[in-house]
Structure formats: C-alpha cells, structure tokens
C-alpha positions as CSV (number, residue, x, y, z in Angstrom):
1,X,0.0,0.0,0.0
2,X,2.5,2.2,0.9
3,X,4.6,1.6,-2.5
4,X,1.1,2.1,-4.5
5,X,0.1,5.4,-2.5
6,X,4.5,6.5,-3.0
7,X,3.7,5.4,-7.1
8,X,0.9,7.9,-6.7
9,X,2.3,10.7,-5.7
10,X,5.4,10.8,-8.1
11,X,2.4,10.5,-10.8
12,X,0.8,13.5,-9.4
13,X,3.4,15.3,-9.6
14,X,4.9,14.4,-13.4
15,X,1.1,15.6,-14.5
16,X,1.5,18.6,-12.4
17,X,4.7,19.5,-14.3
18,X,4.6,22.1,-16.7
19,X,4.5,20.6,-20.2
20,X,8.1,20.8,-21.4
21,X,8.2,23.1,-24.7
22,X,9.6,21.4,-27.7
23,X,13.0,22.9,-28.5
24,X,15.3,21.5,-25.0
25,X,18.1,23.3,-26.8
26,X,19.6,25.6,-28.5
27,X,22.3,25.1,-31.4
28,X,24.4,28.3,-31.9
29,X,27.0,28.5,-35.1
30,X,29.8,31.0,-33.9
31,X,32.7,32.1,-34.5
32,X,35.9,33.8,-32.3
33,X,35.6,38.0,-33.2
34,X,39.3,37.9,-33.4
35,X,39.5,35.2,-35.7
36,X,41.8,33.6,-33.9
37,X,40.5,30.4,-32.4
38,X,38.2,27.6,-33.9
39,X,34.9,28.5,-34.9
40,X,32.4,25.8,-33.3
41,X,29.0,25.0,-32.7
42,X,27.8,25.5,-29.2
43,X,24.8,24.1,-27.3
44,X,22.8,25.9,-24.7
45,X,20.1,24.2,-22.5
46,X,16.5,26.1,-23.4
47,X,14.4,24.5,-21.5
48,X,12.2,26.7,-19.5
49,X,11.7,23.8,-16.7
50,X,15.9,23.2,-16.5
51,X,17.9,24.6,-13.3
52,X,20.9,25.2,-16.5
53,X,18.1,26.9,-18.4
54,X,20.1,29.7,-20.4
55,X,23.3,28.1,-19.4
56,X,26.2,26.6,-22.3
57,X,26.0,22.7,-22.1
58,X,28.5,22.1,-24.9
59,X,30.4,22.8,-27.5
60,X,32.6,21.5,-30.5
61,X,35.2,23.5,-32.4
62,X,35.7,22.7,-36.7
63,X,39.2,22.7,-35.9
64,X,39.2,26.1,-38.9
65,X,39.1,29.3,-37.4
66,X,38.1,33.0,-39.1
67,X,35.7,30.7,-42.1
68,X,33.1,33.4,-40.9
69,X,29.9,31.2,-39.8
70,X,26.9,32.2,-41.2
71,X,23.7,30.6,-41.9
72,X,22.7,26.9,-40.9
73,X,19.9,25.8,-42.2
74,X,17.1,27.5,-40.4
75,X,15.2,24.6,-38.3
76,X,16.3,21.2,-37.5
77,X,16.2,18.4,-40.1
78,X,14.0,15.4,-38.9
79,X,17.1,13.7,-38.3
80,X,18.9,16.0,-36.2
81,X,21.9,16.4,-38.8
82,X,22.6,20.2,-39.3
83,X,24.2,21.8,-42.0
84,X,25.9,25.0,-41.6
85,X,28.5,27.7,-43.9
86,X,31.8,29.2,-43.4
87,X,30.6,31.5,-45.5
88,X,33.9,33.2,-45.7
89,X,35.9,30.2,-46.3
90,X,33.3,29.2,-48.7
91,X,32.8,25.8,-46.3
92,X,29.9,23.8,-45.3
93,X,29.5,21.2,-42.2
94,X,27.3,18.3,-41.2
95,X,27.1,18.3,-37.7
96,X,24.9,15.5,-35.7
97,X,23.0,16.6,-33.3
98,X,21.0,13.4,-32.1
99,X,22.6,14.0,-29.0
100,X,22.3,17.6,-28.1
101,X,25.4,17.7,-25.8
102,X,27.1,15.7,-27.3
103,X,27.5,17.1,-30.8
104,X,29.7,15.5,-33.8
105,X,31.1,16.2,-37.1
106,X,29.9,13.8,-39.4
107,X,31.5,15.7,-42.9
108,X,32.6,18.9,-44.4
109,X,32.8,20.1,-48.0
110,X,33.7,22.7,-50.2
111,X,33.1,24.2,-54.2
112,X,30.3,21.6,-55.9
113,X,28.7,21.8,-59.0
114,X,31.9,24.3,-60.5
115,X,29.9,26.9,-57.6
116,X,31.4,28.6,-54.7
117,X,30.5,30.1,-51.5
118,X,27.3,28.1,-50.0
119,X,24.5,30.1,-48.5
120,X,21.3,28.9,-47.7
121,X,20.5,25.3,-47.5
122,X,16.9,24.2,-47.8
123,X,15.5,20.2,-46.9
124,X,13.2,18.2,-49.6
125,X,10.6,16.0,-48.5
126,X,13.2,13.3,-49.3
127,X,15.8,14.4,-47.4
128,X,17.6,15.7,-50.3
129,X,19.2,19.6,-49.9
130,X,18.4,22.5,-52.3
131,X,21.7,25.4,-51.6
132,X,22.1,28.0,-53.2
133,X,26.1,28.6,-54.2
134,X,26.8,32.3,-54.5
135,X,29.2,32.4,-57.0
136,X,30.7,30.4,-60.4
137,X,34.3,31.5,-59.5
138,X,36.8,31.4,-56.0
139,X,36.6,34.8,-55.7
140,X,37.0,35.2,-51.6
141,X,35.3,37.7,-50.1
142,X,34.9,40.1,-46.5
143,X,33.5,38.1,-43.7
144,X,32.3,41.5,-42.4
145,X,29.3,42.6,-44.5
146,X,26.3,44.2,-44.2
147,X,23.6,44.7,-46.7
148,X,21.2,47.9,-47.6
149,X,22.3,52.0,-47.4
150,X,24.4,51.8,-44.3
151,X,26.9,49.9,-46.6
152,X,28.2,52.7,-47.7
153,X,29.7,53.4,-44.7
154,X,32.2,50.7,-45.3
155,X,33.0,52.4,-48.8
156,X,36.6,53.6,-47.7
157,X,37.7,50.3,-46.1
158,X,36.5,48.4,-49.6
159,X,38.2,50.7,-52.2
160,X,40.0,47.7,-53.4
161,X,37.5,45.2,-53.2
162,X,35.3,48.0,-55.7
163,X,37.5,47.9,-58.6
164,X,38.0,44.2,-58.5
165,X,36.3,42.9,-61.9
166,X,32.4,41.4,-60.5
167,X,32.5,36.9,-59.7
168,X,31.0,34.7,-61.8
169,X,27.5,34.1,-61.4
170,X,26.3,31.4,-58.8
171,X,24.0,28.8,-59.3
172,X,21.7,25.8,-57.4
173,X,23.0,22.7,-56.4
174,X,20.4,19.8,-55.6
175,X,22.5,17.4,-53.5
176,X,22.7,15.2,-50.6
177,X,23.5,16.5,-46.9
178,X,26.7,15.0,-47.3
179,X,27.4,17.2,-50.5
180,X,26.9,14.3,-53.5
181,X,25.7,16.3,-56.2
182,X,22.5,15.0,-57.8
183,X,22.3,18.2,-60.5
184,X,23.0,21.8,-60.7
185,X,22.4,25.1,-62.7
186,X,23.8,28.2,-62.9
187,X,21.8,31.2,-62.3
188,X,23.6,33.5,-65.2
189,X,20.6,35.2,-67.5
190,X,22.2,36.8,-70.4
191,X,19.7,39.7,-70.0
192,X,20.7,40.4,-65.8
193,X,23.7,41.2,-64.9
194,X,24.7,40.7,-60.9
195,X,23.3,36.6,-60.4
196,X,24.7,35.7,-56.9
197,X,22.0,33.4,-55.3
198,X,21.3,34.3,-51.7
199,X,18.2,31.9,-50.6
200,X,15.6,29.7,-52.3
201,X,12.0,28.4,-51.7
202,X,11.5,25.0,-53.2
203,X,7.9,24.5,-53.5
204,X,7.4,20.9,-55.1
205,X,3.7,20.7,-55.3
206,X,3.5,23.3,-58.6
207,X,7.4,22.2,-59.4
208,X,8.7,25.6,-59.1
209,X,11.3,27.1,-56.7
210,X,12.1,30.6,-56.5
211,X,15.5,32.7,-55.6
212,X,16.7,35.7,-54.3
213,X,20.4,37.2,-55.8
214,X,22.0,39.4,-53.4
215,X,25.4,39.4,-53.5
216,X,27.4,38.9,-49.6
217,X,30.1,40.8,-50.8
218,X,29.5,44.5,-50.4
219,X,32.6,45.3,-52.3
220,X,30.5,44.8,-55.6
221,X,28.8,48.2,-56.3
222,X,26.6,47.6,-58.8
223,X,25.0,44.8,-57.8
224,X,22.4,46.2,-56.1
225,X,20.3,42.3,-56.2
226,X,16.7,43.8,-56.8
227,X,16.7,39.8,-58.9
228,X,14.1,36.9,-58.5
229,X,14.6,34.3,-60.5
230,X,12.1,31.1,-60.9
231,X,13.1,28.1,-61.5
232,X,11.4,24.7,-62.5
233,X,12.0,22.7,-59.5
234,X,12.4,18.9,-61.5
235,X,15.2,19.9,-63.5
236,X,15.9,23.1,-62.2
237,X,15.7,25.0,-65.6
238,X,15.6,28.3,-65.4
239,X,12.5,30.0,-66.6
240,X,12.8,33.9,-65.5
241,X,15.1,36.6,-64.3
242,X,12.5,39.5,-62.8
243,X,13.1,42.2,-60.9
244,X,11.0,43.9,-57.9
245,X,9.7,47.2,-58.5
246,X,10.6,50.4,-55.9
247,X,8.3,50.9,-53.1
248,X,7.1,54.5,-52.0
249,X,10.5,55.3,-50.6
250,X,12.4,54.4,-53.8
251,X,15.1,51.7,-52.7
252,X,12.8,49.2,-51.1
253,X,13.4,46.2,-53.5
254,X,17.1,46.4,-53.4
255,X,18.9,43.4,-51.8
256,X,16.5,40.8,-51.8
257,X,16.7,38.3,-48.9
258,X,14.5,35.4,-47.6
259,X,11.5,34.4,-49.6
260,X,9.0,32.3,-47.4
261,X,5.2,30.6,-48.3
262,X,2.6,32.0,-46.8
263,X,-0.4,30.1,-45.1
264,X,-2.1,29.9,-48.3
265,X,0.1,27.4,-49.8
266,X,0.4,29.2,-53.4
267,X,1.5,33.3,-52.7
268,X,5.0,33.7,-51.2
269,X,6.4,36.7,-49.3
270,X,10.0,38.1,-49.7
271,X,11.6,40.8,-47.6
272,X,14.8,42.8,-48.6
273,X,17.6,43.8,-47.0
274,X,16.4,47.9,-47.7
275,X,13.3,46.9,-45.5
276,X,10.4,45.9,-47.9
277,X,8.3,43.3,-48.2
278,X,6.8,42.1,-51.2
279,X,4.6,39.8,-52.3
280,X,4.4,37.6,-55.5
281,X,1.4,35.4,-56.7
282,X,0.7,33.4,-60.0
283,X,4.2,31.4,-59.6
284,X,3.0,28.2,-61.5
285,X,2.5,30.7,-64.8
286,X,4.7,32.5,-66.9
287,X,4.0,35.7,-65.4
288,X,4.3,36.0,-61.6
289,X,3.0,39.3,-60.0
290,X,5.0,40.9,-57.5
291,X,3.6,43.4,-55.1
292,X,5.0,46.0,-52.9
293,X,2.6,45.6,-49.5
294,X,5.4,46.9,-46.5
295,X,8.5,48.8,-45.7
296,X,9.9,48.5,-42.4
297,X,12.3,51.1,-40.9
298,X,15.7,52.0,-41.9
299,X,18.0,48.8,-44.2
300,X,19.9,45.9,-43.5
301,X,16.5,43.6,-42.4
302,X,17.2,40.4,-40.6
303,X,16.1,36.9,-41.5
304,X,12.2,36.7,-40.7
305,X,10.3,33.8,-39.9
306,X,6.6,32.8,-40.8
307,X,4.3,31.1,-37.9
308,X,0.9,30.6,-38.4
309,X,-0.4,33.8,-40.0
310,X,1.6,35.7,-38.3
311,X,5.0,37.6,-40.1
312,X,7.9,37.9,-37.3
313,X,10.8,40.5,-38.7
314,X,13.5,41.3,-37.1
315,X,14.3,45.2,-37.6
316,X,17.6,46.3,-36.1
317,X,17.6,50.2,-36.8
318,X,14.5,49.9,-34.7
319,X,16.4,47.4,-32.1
320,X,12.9,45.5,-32.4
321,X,11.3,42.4,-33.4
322,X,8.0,43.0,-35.2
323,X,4.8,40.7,-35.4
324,X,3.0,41.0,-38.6
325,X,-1.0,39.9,-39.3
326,X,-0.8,38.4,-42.4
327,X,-4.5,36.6,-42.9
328,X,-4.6,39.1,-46.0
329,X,-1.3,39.1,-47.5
330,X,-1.8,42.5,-49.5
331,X,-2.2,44.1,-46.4
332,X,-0.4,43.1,-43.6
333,X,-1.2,44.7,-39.9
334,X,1.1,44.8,-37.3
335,X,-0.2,43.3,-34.2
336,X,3.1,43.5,-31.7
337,X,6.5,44.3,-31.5
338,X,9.1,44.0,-28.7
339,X,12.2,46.0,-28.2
340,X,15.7,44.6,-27.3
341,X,17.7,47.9,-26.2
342,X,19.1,50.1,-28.1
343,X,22.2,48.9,-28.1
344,X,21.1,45.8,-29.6
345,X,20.2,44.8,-33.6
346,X,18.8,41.6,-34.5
347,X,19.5,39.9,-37.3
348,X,18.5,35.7,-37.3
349,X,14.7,34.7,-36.0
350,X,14.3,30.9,-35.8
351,X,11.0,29.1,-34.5
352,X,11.3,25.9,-32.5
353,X,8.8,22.8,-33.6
354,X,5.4,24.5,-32.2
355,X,6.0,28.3,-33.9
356,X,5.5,29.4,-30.4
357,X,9.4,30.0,-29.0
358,X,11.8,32.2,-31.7
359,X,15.1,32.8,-30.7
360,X,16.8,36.0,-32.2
361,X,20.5,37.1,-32.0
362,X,22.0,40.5,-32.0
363,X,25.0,39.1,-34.3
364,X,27.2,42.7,-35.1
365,X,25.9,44.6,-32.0
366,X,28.0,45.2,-29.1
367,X,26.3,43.0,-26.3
368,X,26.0,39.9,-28.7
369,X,23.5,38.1,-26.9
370,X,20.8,35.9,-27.6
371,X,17.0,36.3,-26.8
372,X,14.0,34.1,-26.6
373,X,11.0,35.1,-27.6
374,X,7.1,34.0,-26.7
375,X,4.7,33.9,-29.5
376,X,0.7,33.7,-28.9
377,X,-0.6,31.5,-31.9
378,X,-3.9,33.4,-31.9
379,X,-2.9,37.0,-31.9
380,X,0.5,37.2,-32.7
381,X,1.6,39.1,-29.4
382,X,5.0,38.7,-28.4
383,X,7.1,38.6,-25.2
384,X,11.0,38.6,-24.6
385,X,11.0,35.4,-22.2
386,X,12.6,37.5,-18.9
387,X,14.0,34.3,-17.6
388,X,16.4,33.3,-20.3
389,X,19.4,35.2,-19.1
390,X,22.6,35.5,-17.0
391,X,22.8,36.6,-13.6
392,X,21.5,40.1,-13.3
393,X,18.0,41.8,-14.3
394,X,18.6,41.7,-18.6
395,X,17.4,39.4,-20.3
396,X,18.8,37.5,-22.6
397,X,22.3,35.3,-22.7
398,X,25.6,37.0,-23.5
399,X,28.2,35.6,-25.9
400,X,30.8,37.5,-24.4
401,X,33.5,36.2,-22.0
402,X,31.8,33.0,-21.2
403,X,33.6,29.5,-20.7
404,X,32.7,27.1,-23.8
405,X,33.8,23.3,-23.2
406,X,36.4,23.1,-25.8
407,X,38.5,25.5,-23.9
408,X,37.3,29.2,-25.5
409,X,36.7,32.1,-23.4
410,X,36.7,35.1,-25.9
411,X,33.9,37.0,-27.4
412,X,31.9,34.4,-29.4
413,X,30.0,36.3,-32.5
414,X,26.9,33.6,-33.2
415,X,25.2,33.8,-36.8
416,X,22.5,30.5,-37.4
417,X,20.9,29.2,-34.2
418,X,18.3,26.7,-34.3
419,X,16.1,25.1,-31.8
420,X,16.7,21.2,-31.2
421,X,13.5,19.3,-32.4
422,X,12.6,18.0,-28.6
C-alpha cells in the first residue's frame, strides 16, 4: 500500500509539471571575433523547466578558425543532422545533433557543382538539400558585411574590393547533406547582370522554386540584387530573371533576402535587406505578380520567420522584433513588436517545432547576446521570455566572456541558431 500510494504521488506530480516546450536546446553556429581560435557550434540548454536553463551545455570547435559562420539551415532536419556555412571560407558542415550535448562532425565540404561560397541550404521531402552557391568562380570575399544603405559606410575600407572585376554568377545545387551532387544550374541570364543566389524556396507541389540574388560581398557596387529568378524545380531550368519594382521610398526592393510561403500554400512573401516586403502570386505561370505591400524602418533587415499567420521580422535600426498579421497578405497589420535595447540589432529569427518559441540574436551589435522570444498563436503578441538570461536583471544570454567546453573564453559572434527538435 505504501509503494502504491508513494507510485501515486510521483504521478501527481509528473502531471503537475509544466509541459516541457519542444526545443530543450539551442544550437548556436559561432565564430571567435578575433578570428583567432576555432569556430564551433555551441549548445545551450533552453528548457524553460531546466535549473541550466540559459546556461552553455557544450560545444565542439571545426578545428578552422576565421571561415566566418553564417547561416545553418534554419530549423532542424528530422534527423537532427545540421548543415551549416563558413561563408567566408566558402565551407559547409554536417554536424549530428541526435545527442544535443554531445555534438559531432559527421562531414565537411567545399566548391560543388563548379559553384562557390554556400549560402542557404533548404531540406526536400526526401531528405535531399536544395543550396544556393553564391558564386561560379573562388573569388574570396569580406567576412564583415552588411547589406542595404548603411553599406556605404564601409565604402573607404572596400576601395579595393570595388575595382575588383564582379565573380561569376552562382548557381543551385540539388545534392545530398553529405554534398553528393544530384544536379546543378547556374543562375547566369544573359539579359541580368549581378546573379549571386542568396536563398531559395523550393515548392514541389507546382514544381517551381524561387530565388533571391543578393550578393554577400558589399565590395560589388553595382549589384544592387533587386533579382528573382524562378526556376522549374524537377530539372531546375531556369524559366525567368524578374526584378521587384521600388516601393514609396524608392530603394525598397534592393537586396532581396528570404522568400517564405505563406499560409495559403500558393502566394510567397520576400523581404529585402532595404526593408520591404513584397509579395508575388501566380508562380506556376509565366508571369508572376510581385507586389509591394510593407516597408519597415531603416536597411539591413534580418532573417524573418513565418508562424501561423503571423509575419515575425527582425528590424535592427529599430532594435525590435516585429509581429506582422498576415491573414490578407496585401495588407499586412502589425499586431506586436518587442524591443531589445538600443544597443542591440537583430538579425537571425528561428522558431522551434510549435511556432510558439523564436530565438533572435543580435549578431554585429555590441552586447551579442541571444534572446527568446514568446509567440501567442492566436494573436500574434510577443514577449521577450525575462527568464532566459545571465545573472543580473537583462534578459537574454551574453556571448561575451563565457567558458565554452572546448576550452574558448573570448567573445563568441553567433550567426544561425536553431532550436533542437525535442
């Protein structure tokens, strides 16, 4: 009896429990700021319930340092195997991640297809990757960047880097994880000059995919990347080179950036690193409309995420993350926004596996720290999750100064970070 009424109580107490959120932890890509020591991938514990919550669990170095990490892929694979770039070092890496702390290196790879310089990698159905591969030559380029107006401030520093002769245009590569290229083709249109693919949306059910074509390297002037391009997904033929069309201010379709689906299954958005957002419909014709329907403040927009119908955009001249209402895409409504300091710009949004946790980074501002972020599903209101922090009243976890497990203690500057799938 006594064993039965003991069994009871523990019982009682696992249902009283508050239901763990999927997403235990959090996968950060970063890099040393001096460039010194090994970029890695760390691991910190995000779950809310944890004593360690906000606290570094692991960590493993690539054994390169200075390759400039950049984007992963932007939420975990099924199988817990995460691709990430060196963007710099035009590099890619499988890491496995079926054991969150205890991380491994299962490949890396470099230049496939004839194309260099990997950017976005996007999962098939199968398994199967869709990257885009910026350029059809070695050409190296800054691992500092920043896209939009403010890029001019760099001008002086990038004299050189200006009168160097533009790369080669990029190209897709359909391939496995591992890097085994299944087929490929180049981006160059004779009729558009400036082809550097930046992301792409594969969208299998109308055998399309579509493309964005800003160029990383700010040193290239002219290409000012106001490109789509479409794409028959099968055989990846190219079928058009459009551009976006300026916004009210004049320079909003310059840079274009992420393109995501939107809840209706057919219409995609994409935002651009000049702030707009713009929306493009009848992508299984000849002819697909795009349409100017938001401008944001200031340039150099971060990565946004989609969840539910709900828009989430980071804006970093307005040190905020912004909830869009997007039930009717040609007229989106923002519903919230929260504010990370004015010290602080994010840049990378990524959702966990219910669309209700987004963790941002302020990768390129000066406290470099990471936030999590609660989303309601029904209303799209947001709130910075106060209890995701170091020691003190901020919120948020710093990258600066801390202790990783393979022995660095510098300041760490983070770039993709993903949620673990449980």
């Amino acid at each position: 009896m006594r064993q039965l009424l003991l069994a009871a109580v523990v019982a009682s107490a696992i249902a009283c429990r508050a239901p763990v959120p999927a997403g235990s932890y959090l996968f950060v890509w970063a890099g040393d700021k001096e460039r010194k020591a090994s970029d890695f991938l760390g691991v910190i514990d995000a779950n809310p319930a944890s004593p360690k919550y906000g606290a570094i669990v692991a960590s493993i170095p690539v054994g390169e340092s200075g390759t400039f990490p950049h984007h992963t892929e932007q939420i975990m694979p099924a199988n817990d195997r995460l691709l990430a770039n060196g963007f710099g070092a035009g590099r890619s890496w499988l890491f496995d991640l079926s054991e969150p702390t205890a991380p491994k290196i299962l490949t890396s790879f470099g230049d496939k297809a004839g194309f260099t310089h990997p950017h976005s990698y996007v999962r098939l159905a199968n398994g199967e990757v869709l990257a885009t591969f910026q350029y059809g030559d070695g050409r190296p380029v800054a691992p500092e960047h920043q896209h939009g107006s403010d890029a001019a401030a760099t001008d002086t520093a990038r004299t050189a880097d200006a009168a160097k002769p533009a790369p080669l245009p990029g190209g897709l590569v359909w391939m496995t994880e591992r890097g085994d290229v299944i087929r490929s083709a180049s981006a160059k249109d004779p009729s558009t000059p400036y082809l550097y693919p930046y992301h792409v949306l594969p969208l299998p059910a109308i055998d399309r995919a579509l493309s964005t074509t800003t160029d990383m390297d700010d040193g290239n002037k002219p290409a000012t990347s106001e490109w789509i391009q479409l794409w028959r997904l099968s055989d990846l033929k190219l079928l058009k080179t459009f551009a976006l069309q300026a916004g009210p201010r004049g320079d909003e379709h310059r840079f274009t950036g992420e393109v995501r689906l939107l809840p209706d299954g057919k219409s995609v958005y994409v935002h651009t690193f000049n702030c707009g957002l713009y929306l493009i419909r009848d992508i299984d014709t000849d002819q697909p409309r795009a349409t100017f329907v938001k401008s944001f403040t200031g340039d150099n927009c971060g990565v946004p995420v989609v969840t539910g119908h709900f828009w989430l955009q980071p804006v970093p001249r307005d040190h905020a993350l912004v909830s869009l209402d997007i039930s009717d895409p040609e007229h989106p409504r923002e519903v919230s926004r929260v504010t990370f300091g004015d010290d602080e710009g994010p840049h990378w949004a990524s959702l966990n596996a219910t669309g209700r946790r987004v963790v941002i980074n302020s990768a390129g501002s000066k406290p470099n720290r990471l936030y999590i972020v609660d989303v309601d599903a029904n209303t799209g209101k947001l709130e910075i999750d106060r209890r995701f922090k170091d020691a003190g009243d901020r919120p948020g976890v710093s990258l600066t100064g801390k202790a990783w497990p393979h022995g660095f203690t510098g300041e760490a500057r983070p770039h993709g970070t993903v949620f673990s799938r449980r």
